[in-house]
C-alpha positions as CSV (number, residue, x, y, z in Angstrom):
1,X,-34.4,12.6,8.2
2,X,-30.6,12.5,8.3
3,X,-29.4,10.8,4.6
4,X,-25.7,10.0,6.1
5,X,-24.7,7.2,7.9
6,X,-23.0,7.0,11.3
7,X,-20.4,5.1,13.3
8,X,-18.7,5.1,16.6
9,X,-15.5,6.4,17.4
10,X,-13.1,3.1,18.4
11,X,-11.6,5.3,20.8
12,X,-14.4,7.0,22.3
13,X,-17.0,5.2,22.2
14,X,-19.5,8.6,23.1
15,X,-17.8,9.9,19.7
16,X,-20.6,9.7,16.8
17,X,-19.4,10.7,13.7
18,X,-20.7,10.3,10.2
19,X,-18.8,7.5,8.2
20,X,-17.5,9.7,5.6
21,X,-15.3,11.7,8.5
22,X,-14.6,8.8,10.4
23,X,-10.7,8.4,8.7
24,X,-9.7,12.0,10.1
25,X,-12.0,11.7,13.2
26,X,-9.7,8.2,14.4
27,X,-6.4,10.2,13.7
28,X,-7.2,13.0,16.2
29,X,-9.0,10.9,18.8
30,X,-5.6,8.1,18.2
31,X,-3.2,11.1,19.3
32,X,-5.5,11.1,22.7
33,X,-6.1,8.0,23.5
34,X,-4.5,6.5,26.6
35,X,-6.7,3.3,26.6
36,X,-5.0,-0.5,25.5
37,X,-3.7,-0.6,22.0
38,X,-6.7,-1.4,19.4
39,X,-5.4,-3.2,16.3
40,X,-6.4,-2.4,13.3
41,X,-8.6,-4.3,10.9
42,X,-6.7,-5.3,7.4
43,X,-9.6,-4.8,5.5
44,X,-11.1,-1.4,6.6
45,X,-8.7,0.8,8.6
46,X,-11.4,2.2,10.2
47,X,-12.5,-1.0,12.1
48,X,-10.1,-1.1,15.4
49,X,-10.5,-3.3,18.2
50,X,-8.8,-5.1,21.0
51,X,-6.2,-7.8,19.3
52,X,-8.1,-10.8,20.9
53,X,-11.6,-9.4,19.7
54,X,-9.8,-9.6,16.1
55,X,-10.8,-13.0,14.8
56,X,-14.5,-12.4,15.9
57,X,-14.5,-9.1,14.0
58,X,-13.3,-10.8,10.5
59,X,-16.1,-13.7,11.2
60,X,-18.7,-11.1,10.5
61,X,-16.6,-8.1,8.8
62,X,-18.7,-6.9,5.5
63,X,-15.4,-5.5,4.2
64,X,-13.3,-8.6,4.9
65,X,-16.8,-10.9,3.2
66,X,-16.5,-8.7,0.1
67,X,-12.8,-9.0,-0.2
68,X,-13.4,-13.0,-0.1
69,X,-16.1,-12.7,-2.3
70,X,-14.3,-11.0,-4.8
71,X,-11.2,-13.4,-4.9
72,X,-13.5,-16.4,-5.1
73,X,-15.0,-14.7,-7.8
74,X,-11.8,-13.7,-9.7
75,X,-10.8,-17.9,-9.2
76,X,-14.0,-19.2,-10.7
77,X,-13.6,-16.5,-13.7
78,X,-9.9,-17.7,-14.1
79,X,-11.2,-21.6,-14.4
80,X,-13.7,-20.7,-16.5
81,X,-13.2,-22.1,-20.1
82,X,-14.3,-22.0,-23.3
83,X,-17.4,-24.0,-24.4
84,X,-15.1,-26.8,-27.0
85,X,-15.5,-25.8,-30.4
86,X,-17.6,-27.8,-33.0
């Protein structure tokens, strides 16, 4: 069984590359591509889609969750205080 995980090409979708490859793999494909232009997600540069699918993709992006989860995180830590001294 294969231990690497894969993804499809945004700009073929008959493209199936392993994840770790995907960065290059979109550069080469990009350069052929004659289709609409995809715009790219701010969290992972590897998610590109339609401009209008772009608010549906960050509802359920795990990249753009972690990112929230992390600055929710770093707020509560920063309001955090010190149990009062006795």
């Amino acid at each position: 069984m294969d231990e690497f995980q894969y993804g499809t090409c945004p700009y073929d979708k008959s493209h199936r590359i392993v994840l770790f490859r995907m960065p290059g793999h979109i550069i080469k494909c990009m350069r052929n591509y004659k289709g609409p232009p995809l715009a790219i997600c701010k969290y992972n540069a590897t998610h590109r889609l339609p401009e209008e699918q772009m608010d549906e993709h960050l509802a359920e992006c795990v990249d753009f969750l972690k990112f929230n989860e992390r600055k929710i995180m770093k707020i509560a830590l920063k309001a955090r205080q010190c149990p009062p001294s006795t």
